[in-house]
C-alpha positions as CSV (number, residue, x, y, z in Angstrom):
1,X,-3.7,-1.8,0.5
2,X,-2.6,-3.9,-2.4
3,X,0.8,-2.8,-2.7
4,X,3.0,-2.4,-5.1
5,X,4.8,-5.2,-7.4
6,X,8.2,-5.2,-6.9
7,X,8.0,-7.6,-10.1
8,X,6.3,-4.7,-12.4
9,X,8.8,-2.9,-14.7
10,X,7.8,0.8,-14.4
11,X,9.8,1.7,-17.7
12,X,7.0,1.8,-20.2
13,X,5.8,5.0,-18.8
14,X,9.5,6.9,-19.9
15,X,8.6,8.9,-22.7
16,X,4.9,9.3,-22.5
17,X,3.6,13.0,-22.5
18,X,1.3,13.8,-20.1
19,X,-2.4,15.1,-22.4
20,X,-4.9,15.0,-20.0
21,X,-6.2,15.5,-16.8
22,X,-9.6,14.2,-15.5
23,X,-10.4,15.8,-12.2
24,X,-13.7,14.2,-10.4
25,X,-14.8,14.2,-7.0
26,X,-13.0,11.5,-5.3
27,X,-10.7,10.2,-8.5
28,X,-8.1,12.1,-10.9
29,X,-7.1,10.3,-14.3
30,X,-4.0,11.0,-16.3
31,X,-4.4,10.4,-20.0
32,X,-0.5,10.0,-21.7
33,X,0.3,9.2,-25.2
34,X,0.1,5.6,-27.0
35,X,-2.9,5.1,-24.6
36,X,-1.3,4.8,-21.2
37,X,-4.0,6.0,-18.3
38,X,-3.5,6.7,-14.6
39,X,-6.3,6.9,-12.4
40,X,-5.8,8.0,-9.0
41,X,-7.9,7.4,-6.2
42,X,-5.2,8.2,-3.5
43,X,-2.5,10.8,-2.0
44,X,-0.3,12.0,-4.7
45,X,2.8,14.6,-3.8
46,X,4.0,17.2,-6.5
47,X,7.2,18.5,-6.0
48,X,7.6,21.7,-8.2
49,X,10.8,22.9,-10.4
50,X,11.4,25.3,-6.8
51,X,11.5,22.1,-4.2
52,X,7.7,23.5,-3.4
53,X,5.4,20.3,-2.6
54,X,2.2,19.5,-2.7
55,X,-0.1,16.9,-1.2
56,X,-2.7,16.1,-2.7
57,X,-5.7,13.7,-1.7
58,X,-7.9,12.5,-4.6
59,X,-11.2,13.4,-2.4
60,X,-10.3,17.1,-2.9
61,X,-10.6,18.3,-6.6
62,X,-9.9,22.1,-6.2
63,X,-5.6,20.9,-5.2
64,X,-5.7,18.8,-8.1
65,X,-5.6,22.5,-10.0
66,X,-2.0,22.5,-9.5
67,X,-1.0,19.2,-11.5
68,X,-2.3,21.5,-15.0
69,X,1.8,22.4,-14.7
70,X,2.6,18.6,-15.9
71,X,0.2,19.0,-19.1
72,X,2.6,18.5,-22.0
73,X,5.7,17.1,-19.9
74,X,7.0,13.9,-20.4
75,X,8.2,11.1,-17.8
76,X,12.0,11.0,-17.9
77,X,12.5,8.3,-15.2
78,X,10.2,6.4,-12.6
79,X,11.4,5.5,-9.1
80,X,9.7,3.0,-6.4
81,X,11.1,4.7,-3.8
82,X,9.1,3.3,-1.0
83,X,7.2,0.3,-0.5
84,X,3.6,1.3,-2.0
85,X,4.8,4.9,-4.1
86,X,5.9,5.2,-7.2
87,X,7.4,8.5,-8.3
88,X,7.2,9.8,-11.6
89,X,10.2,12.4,-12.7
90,X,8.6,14.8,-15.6
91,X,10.9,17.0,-18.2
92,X,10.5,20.2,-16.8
93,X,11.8,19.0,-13.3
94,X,8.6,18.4,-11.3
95,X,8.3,14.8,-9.2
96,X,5.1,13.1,-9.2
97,X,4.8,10.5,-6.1
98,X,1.7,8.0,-6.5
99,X,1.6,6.6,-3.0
100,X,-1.0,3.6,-2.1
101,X,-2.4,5.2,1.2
102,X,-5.1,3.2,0.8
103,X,-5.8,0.3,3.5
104,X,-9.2,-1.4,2.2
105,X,-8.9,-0.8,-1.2
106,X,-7.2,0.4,-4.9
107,X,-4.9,3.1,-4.8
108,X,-4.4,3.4,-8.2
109,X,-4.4,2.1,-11.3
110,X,-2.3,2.0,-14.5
111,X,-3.6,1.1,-18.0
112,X,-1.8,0.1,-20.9
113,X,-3.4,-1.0,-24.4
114,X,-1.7,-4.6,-22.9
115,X,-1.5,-5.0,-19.6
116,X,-3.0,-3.3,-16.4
117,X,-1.4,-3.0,-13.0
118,X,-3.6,-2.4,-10.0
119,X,-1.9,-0.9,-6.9
């Protein structure tokens, strides 16, 4: 588990639409606008619109189905809530949480254009 720097400003991701999903067998990528990339090789939560969540482990594909409702959403806000998850808040009221539930290695990973943060 890396964790998660307190240090890193999460802002950069407000605004950015959500284009793309890449769903493979053990790792999901979210493509956003100005070339902003999440790839995800851990537990992620969805929280629908209804309060309905979601877990969802990155070494099962056919779950990751249900984040195709965030396709053309944007981030509105981003929350560390806990210590290692970072919760993305989308435009049409769903709640992404990113959490680094893994012990020996890379959770996930955000890429910008300029900088990359490795969680």
């Amino acid at each position: 588990m890396y964790g998660l720097d307190k240090s890193v400003d999460f802002q950069f991701l407000v605004g950015k639409e959500l284009l793309q999903l890449c769903i493979g067998l053990y790792q999901l990528i979210l493509n956003f606008t100005d070339h902003v990339e999440i790839t995800v090789e851990c537990v992620i939560r969805l929280t629908s619109i209804d309060g309905s969540i979601i877990e969802i482990s990155s070494d099962n594909p056919e779950l990751s189905k249900n984040l195709t409702s965030l396709l053309g959403s944007t981030v509105e806000s981003v929350d560390v809530e806990r210590v290692g998850e970072l919760t993305l808040n989308f435009s049409q009221g769903y709640r992404l949480a990113i959490i680094d539930s893994n012990e020996d290695e890379e959770s996930f990973t955000i890429t910008t254009p300029d900088h990359e943060v490795v969680v």
